[in-house]
C-alpha atoms as an extended CHARMM CRD file, in Angstrom:
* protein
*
        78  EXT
         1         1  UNK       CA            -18.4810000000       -5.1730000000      -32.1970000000  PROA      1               0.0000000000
         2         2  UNK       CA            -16.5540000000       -2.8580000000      -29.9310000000  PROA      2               0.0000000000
         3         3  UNK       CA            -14.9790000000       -3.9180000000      -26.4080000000  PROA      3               0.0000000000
         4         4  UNK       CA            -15.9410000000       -2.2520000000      -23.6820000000  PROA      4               0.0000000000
         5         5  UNK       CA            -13.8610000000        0.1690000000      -21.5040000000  PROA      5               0.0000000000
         6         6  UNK       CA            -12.1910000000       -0.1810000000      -18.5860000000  PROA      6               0.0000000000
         7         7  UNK       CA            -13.9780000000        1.8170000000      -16.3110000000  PROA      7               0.0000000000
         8         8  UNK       CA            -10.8310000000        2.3160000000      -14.0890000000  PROA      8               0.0000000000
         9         9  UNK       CA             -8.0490000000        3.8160000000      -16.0410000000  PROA      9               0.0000000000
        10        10  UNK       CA             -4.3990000000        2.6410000000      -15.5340000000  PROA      10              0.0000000000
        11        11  UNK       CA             -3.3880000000        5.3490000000      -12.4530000000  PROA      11              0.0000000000
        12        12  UNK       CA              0.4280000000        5.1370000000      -14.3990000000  PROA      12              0.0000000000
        13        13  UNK       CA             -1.6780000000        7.4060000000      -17.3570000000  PROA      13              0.0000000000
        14        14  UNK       CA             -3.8700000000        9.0750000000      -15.6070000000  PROA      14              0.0000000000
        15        15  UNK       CA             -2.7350000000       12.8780000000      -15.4740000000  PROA      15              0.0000000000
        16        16  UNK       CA             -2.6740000000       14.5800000000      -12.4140000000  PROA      16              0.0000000000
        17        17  UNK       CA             -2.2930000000       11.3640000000       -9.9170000000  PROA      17              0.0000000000
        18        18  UNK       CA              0.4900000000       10.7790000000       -7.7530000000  PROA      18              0.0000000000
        19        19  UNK       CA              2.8460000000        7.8870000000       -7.2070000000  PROA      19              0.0000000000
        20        20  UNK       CA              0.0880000000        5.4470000000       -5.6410000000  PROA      20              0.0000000000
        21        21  UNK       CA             -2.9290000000        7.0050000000       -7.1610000000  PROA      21              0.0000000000
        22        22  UNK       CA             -3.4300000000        9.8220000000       -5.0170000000  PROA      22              0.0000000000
        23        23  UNK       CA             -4.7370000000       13.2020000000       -5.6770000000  PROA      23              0.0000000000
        24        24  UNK       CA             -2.1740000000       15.8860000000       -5.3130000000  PROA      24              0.0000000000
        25        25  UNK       CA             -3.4670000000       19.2810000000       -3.2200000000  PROA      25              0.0000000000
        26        26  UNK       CA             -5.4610000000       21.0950000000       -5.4430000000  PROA      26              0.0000000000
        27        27  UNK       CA             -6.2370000000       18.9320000000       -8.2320000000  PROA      27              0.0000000000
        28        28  UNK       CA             -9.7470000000       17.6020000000       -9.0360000000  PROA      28              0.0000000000
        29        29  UNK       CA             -9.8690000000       13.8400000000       -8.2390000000  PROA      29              0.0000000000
        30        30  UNK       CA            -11.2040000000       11.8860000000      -11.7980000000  PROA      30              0.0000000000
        31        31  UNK       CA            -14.6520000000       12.0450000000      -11.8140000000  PROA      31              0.0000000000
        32        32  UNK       CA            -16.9400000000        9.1910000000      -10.7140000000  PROA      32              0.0000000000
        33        33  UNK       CA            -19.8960000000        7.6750000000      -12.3880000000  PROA      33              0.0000000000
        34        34  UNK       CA            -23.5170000000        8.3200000000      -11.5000000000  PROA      34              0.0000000000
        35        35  UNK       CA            -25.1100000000        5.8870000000       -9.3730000000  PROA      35              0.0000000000
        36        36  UNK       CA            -28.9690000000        5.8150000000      -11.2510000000  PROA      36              0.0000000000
        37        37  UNK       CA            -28.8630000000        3.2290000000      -13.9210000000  PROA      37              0.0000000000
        38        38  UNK       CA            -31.1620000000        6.7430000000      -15.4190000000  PROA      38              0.0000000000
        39        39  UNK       CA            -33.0600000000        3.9330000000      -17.6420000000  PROA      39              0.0000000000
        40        40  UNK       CA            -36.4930000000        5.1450000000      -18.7450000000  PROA      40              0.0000000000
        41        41  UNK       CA            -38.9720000000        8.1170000000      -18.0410000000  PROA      41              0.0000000000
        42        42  UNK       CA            -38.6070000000        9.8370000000      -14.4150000000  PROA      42              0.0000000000
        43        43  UNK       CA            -41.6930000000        8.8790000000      -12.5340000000  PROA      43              0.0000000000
        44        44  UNK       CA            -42.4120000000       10.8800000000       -8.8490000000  PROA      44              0.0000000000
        45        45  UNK       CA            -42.7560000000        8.3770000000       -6.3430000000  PROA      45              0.0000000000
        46        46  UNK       CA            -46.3830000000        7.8600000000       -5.2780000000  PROA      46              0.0000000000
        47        47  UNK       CA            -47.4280000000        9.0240000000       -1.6040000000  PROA      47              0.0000000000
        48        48  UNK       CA            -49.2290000000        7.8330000000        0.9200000000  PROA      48              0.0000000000
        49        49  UNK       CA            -51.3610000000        4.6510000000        1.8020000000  PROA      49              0.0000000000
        50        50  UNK       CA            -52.7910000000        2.7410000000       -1.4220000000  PROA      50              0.0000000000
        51        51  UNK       CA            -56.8810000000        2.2250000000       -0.6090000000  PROA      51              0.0000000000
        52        52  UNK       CA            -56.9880000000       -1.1900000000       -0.8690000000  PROA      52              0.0000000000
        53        53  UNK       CA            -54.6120000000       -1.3440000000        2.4810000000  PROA      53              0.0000000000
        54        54  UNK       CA            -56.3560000000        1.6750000000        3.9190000000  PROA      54              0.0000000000
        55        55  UNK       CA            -59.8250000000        0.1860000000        3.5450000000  PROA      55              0.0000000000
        56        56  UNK       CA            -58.9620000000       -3.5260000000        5.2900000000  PROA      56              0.0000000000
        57        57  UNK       CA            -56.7860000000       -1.9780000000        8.0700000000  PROA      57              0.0000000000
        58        58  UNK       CA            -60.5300000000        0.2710000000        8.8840000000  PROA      58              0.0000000000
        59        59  UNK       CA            -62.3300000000       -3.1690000000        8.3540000000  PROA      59              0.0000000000
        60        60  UNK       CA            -59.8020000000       -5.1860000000       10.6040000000  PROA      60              0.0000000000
        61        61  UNK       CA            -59.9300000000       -2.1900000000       13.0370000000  PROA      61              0.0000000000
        62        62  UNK       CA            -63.9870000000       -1.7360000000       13.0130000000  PROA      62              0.0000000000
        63        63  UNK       CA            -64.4530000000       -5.6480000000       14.0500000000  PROA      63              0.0000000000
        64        64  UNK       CA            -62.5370000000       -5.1960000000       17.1340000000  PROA      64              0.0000000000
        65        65  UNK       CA            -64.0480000000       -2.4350000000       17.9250000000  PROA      65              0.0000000000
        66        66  UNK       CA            -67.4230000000       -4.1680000000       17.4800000000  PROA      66              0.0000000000
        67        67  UNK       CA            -66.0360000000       -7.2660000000       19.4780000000  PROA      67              0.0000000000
        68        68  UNK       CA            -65.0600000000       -5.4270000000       22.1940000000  PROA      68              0.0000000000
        69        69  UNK       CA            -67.9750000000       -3.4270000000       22.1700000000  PROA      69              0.0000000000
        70        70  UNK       CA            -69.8740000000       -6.7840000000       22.0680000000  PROA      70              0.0000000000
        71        71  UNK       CA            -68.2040000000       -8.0260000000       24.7210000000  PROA      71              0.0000000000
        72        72  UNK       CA            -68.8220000000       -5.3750000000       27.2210000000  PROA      72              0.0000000000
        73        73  UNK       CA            -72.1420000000       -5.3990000000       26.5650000000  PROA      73              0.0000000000
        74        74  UNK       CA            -72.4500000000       -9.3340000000       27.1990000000  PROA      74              0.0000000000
        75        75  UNK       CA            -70.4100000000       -8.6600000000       30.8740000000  PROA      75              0.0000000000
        76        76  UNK       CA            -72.6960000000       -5.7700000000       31.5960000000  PROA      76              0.0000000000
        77        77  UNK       CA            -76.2200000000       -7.8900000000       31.1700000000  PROA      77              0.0000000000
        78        78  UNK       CA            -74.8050000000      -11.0200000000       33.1640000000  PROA      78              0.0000000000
């Protein structure tokens, strides 16, 4: 079984750190690690509305059209 590393090294072994942990001018700073856990197969990100959602939003959105539509008509005969 193996222990696992210490992600941040000790800054008093590091090369190329100042007193404090600084960078000096000019030198590359240690390099940090990625921030994707990069775990499986790269998918694209789907687009768009699914159709489910599309199709009950034009439902919802037809009967209040009809209502309203409805409505007028019952004003307009009174």
């Amino acid at each position: 079984m193996t222990v696992p590393s210490n992600p941040d090294p000790d800054p008093r072994s590091t090369t190329g750190l100042e007193a404090g942990g600084s960078v000096p001018p000019g030198e590359t700073p240690p390099a940090e690690s990625g921030t994707s856990t990069g775990v499986g197969p790269h998918r694209r990100p789907t687009r768009g509305w699914a159709a489910g959602p599309l199709v009950i939003l034009f439902v919802v959105v037809l009967f209040v059209a009809l209502f309203f539509a409805v409505y007028g008509i019952v004003l307009a005969t009174r």
